[in-house]
C-alpha positions, 0 to 999 in steps of 0.5 A: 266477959272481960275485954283484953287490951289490944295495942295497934302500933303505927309509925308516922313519918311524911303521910299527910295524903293517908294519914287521916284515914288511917287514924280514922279508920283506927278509932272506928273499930267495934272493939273499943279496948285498945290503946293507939301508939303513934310513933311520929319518926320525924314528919317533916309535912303535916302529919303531925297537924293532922294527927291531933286534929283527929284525936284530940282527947281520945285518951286511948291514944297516945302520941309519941315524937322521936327523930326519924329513924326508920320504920324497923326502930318506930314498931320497936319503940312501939312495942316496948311502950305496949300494954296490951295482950295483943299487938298489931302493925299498921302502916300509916298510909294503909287502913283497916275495916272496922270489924277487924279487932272484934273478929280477930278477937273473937277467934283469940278467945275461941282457940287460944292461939299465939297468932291471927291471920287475915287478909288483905285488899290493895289499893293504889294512892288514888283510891283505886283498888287493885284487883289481885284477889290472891296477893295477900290471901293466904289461901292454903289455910283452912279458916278458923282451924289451929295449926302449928308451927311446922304445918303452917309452914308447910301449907302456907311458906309462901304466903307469908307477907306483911308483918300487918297481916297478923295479930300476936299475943305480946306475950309470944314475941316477947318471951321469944324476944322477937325484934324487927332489925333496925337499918334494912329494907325488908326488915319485916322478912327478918321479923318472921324468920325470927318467929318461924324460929319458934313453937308457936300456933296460928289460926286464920280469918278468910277476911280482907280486914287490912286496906294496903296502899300502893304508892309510887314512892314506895320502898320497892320502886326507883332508887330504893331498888339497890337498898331492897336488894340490900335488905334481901342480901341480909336475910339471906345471910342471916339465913346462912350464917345463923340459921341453918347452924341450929340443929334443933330446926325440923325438917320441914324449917330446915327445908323452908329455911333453905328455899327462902335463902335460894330465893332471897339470894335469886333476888340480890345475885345472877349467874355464877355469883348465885351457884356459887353462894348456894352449891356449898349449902346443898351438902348432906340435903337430899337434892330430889327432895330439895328440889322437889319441896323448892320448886312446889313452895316456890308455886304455892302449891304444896298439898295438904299433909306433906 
């Protein structure tokens, strides 16, 4: 049977601490056929020293060295060096199990859909797991089975998270010509508006593949505060000024749409600032089933079918 090429893209930059088990973790796989791009976004630490040690002349890897310009730019340059049916993000300072590409594989083959989902552990920058079993568990999907688009919204709006949570067909993001935009935080958020945009089918595996590490630096801690809330503010925008002109959405985007605008702009503005961005966008919506639809997607608890 033959084995398709899957590219697991990883953008580098000053992850000396992690960065040698996330390449391990890598090059353990039991699915061997990949192709590993490194997209070092100038490290100013040692990265870059330990990153060769580790994979000397697996020649399934490739090293890439690029001035820093963001995480947003270093999955995109990744991307359009990929060769491989599938793609998959990982960051550098998080690891994967390594069973992950021949089960996500596996089900590819089986169901023939654009897009794997899975789940994930967290762990803090010690190595101490972090036990919030649901944080990143989709657990409104049933496993294995294929949902589309519509109905993956309607059963899994909420969960939907890392953009490393996921493995697509090439094919799908690039016929629909999916980009993460570069120079925001959150630029993940705006990757998956942009894929909710689309027909598209997904399966999922109630698996715990991807290893996330918490740091204390990380994005949405100290003085990155102002720059998330930033990153929020263009996708609600994004959500307002674009997306809700379509008028080929359905229903149940046009209302998942809505709700995530409502809340990315609860997390950027208060009080009258807030009424008064969201009031004007509720003309012509049905404000019972509005509110209704808002507040059970809010609390992940929307029944099967609706």
């Amino acid at each position: 049977m033959k084995k398709e090429l899957v590219s697991i893209i990883v953008p580098v930059y000053n992850v000396e601490s992690w960065i040698y088990e996330c390449i391990q973790s890598i090059l353990k796989q039991s699915y061997t056929n990949f192709e590993l791009l490194i997209i070092n976004d100038g490290s100013t630490d040692n990265s870059i020293y330990k990153i060769k040690d580790l994979i000397k002349n697996d020649e399934r890897v490739k090293l890439f060295n690029r001035e820093n310009r963001g995480v947003a730019s270093s999955r995109n340059f990744g991307m359009d060096q990929s060769k491989g049916e599938y793609i998959i993000f990982v960051d550098s300072d998080d690891k994967i199990t390594a069973n992950m590409l021949e089960s996500c594989i596996n089900l590819f083959n089986t169901t023939n859909v654009d897009i794997v989902a899975f789940n994930a552990s967290v762990l803090d920058e010690n190595n101490i797991g972090i036990f919030d079993k649901n944080k990143y568990k989709q657990k409104q999907l049933v496993p294995s089975k294929i949902y589309q688009s519509d109905e993956f919204i309607r059963r899994n709006g909420t969960k939907i998270v890392s953009v490393c949570l996921y493995i697509y067909k090439n094919k799908f993001l690039k016929s629909n010509n999916i980009r993460f935009n570069e120079g925001i935080i959150h630029e993940d958020v705006v990757f998956w508006l942009d894929i909710l945009l689309c027909k598209f089918t997904i399966s999922y595996l109630d698996q715990n593949f991807y290893i996330r590490r918490v740091r204390e630096n990380s994005i949405m801690t100290g003085n990155n505060i102002l720059k998330s809330q930033e990153g929020y503010k263009f996708a609600a925008s994004y959500i307002k000024d674009d997306i809700l002109k379509m008028r080929s959405l359905s229903r149940t985007k046009r209302e998942y749409f809505i709700s995530k605008m409502v809340r990315y702009y609860q997390n950027t503005y208060k009080g009258n600032k807030l009424i008064e961005l969201i009031v004007p966008l509720l003309r012509g919506v049905s404000i019972k089933n509005y509110f209704s639809v808002m507040i059970r997607r809010f609390k992940g608890d929307i029944p099967s079918g609706e």
